[in-house]
C-alpha positions as semicolon CSV with decimal commas, in nm:
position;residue;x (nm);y (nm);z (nm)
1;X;-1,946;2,580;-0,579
2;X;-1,641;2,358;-0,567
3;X;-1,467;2,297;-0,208
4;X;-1,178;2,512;-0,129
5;X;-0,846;2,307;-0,170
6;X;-0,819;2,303;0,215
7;X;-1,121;2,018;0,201
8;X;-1,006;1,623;0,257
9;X;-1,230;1,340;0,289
10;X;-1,080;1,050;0,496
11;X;-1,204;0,704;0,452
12;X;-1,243;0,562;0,807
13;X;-1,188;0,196;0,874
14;X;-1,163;0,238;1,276
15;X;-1,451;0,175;1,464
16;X;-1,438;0,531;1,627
17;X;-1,312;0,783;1,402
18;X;-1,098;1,065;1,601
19;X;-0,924;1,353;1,431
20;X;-0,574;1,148;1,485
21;X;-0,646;0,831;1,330
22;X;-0,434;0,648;1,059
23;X;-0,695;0,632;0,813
24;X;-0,588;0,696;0,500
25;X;-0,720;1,053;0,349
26;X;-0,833;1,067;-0,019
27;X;-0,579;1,211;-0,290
28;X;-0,715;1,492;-0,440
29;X;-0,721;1,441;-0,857
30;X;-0,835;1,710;-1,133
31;X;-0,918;1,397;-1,364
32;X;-1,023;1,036;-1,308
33;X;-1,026;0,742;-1,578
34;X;-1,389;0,588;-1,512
35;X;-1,538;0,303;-1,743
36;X;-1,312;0,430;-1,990
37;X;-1,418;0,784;-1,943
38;X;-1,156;1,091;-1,840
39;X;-1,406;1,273;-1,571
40;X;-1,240;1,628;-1,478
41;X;-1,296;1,808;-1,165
42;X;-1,539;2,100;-1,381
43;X;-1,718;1,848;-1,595
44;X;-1,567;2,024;-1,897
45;X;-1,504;1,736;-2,038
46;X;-1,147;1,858;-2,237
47;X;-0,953;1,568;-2,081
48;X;-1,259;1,325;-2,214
49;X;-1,223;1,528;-2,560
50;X;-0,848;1,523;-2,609
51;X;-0,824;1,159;-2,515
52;X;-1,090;1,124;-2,821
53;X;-0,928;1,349;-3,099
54;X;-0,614;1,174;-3,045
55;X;-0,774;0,822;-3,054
56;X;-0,990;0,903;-3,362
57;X;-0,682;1,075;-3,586
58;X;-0,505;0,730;-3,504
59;X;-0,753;0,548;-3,714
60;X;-0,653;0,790;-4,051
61;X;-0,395;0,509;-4,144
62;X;-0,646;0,280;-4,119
63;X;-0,890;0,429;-4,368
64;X;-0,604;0,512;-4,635
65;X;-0,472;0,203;-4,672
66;X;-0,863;0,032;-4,671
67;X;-0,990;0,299;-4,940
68;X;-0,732;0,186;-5,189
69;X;-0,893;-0,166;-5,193
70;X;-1,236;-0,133;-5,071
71;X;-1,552;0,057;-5,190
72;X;-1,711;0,341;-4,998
73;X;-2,056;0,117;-4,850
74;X;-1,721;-0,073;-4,698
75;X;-1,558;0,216;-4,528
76;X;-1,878;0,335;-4,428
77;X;-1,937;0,035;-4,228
78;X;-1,560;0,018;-4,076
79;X;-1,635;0,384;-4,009
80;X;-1,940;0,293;-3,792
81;X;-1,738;-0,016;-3,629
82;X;-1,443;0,168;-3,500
83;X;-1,506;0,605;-3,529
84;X;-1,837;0,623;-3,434
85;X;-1,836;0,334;-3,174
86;X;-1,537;0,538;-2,994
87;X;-1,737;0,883;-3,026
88;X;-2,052;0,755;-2,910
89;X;-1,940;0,576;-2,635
90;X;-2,082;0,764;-2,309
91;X;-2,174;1,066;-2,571
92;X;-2,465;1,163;-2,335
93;X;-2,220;1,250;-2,059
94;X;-1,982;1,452;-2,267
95;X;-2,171;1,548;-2,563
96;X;-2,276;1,868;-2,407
97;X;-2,006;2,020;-2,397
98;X;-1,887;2,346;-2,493
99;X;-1,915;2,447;-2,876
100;X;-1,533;2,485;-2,867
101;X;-1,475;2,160;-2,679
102;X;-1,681;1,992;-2,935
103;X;-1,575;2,111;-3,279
104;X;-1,213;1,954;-3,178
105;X;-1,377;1,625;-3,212
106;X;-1,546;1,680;-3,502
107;X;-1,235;1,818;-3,655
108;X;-1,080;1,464;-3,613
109;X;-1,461;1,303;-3,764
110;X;-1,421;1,509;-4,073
111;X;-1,058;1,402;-4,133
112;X;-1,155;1,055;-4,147
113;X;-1,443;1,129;-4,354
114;X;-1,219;1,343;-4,585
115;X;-0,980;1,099;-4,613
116;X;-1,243;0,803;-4,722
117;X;-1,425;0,969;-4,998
118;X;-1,047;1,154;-5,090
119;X;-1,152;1,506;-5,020
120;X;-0,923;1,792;-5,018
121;X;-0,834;1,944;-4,687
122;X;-1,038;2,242;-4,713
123;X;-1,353;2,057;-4,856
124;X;-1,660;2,249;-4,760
125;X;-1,787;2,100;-4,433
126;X;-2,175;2,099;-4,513
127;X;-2,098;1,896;-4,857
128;X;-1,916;1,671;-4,642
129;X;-2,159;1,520;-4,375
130;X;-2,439;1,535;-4,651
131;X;-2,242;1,361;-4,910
132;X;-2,144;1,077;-4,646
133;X;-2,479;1,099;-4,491
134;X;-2,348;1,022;-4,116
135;X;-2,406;1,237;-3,827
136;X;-2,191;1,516;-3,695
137;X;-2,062;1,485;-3,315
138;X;-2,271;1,721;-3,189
139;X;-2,576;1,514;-3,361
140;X;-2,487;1,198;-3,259
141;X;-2,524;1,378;-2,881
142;X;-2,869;1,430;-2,965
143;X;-2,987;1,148;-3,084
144;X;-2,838;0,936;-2,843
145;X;-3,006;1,179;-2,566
146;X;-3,332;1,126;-2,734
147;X;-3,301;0,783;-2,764
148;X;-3,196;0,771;-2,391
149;X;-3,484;1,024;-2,285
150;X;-3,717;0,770;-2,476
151;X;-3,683;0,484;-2,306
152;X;-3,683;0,610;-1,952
153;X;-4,048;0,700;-2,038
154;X;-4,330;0,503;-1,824
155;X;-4,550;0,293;-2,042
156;X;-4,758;0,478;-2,298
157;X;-4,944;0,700;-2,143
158;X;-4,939;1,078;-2,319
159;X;-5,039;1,268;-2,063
160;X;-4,763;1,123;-1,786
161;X;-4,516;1,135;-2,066
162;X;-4,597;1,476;-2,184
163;X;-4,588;1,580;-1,775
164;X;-4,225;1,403;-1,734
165;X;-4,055;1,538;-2,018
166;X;-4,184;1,949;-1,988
167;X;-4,039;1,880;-1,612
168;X;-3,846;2,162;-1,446
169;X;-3,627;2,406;-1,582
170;X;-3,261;2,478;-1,416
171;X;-3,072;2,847;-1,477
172;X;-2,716;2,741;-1,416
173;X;-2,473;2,740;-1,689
174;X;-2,327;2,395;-1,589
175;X;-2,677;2,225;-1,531
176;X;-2,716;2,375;-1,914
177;X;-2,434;2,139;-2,038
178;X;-2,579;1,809;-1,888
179;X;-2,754;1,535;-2,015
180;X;-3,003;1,544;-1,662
181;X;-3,109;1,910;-1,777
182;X;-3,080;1,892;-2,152
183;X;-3,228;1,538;-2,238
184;X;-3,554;1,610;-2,176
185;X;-3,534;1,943;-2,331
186;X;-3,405;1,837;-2,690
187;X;-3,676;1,571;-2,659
188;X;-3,927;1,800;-2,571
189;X;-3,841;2,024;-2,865
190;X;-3,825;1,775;-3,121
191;X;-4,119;1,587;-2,996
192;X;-4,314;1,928;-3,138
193;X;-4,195;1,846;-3,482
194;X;-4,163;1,454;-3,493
195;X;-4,446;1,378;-3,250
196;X;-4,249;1,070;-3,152
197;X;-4,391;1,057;-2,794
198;X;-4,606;0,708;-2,881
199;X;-4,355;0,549;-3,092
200;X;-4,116;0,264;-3,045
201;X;-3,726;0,307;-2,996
202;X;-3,647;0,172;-3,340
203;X;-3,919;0,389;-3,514
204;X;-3,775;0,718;-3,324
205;X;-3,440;0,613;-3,389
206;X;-3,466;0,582;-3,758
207;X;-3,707;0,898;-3,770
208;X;-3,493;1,153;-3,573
209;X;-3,181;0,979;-3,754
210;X;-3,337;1,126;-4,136
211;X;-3,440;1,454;-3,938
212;X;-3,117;1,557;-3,836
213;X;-2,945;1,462;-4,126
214;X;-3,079;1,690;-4,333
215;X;-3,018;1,966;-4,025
216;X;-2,768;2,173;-4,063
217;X;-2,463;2,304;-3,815
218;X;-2,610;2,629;-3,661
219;X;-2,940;2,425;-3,657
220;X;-2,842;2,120;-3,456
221;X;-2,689;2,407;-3,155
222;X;-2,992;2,584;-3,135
223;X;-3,113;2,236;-3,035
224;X;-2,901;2,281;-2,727
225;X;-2,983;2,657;-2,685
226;X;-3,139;2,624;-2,293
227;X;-3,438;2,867;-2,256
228;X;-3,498;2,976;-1,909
């Protein structure tokens, strides 16, 4: 439950805080800039999102004057270095987000992508990501998560691990959305297909990397479908 708008937090400096002090009170703000990061009041993550799609349709120019002169291993490498870099950047806070939040971003991915291999506008998405073989926003969130989960994980010992990551559920639609509640769910659920619970970072990188690239769109949300 959010506080009511009546709430204030004042940041004493006096030795003995009274109600009449001149200590300053703190400014209430729907959105914060934080390492780079637009935080909003509801964790919805749109401000976060919009700052995103804008920054990743600036880089269209980019890739259409580099695909007349340089060959598609290049672009797929310039790609990595400054779309995905920007997209992944703090993915595991914002990469839950709502479906509709999401697909904005990857909107703005496939655009680039479209526009380096010269597909047409309405070029069928599925074609796209495979033909390109990079992962979709929404992927990239679960990777990353996995990754993240991973190496949190005590020392190898399968039975702790398996203990830490089947930890306890939470019911609440925001909990659903964050990377506290949903890390070690994706993991757990992939860990029944990969068994990458005893492997290194690199090895689970590379394995759940091939996995999910050959996922499809409906697939890779069901990942994030919260059973309670």
């Amino acid at each position: 439950m959010r506080p009511s708008q009546t709430f204030s937090i004042t940041a004493h400096s006096c030795l003995n805080p009274i109600p009449s002090c001149d200590c300053p009170t703190l400014i209430r703000s729907e959105n914060i800039k934080y390492l780079g990061v637009q935080i909003d009041d509801g964790l919805r993550w749109d401000k976060q999102i919009d700052a995103l799609t804008s920054r990743t349709m600036r880089l269209i120019y980019v890739f259409k004057s580099l695909r007349e002169s340089a060959k598609f291993d290049t672009l797929k490498m310039v790609y990595y270095a400054l779309c995905q870099s920007v997209i992944g950047y703090c993915i595991t806070a914002w990469g839950g987000a709502a479906k509709s939040n999401i697909l904005r971003v990857e909107r703005a991915q496939r655009a680039i992508l479209k526009v380096m291999t010269r597909k047409p506008y309405r070029f069928p998405t599925s074609e796209l990501y495979s033909n390109c073989k990079v992962l979709t926003v929404r992927q990239l969130f679960v990777l990353r998560s996995i990754l993240r989960t991973h190496t949190s994980l005590p020392p190898p010992n399968l039975n702790k691990r398996q203990q830490i990551i089947t930890g306890s559920r939470h019911k609440t639609t925001f909990a659903k959305h964050q990377f506290f509640t949903l890390g070690r769910y994706i993991y757990h659920k992939i860990n029944k297909d990969l068994k990458i619970l005893q492997l290194n970072t690199n090895a689970v990188k590379n394995k759940v990397t091939e996995w999910l690239l050959e996922r499809d769109y409906a697939y890779t949300e069901s990942l994030l479908a919260y059973i309670t």
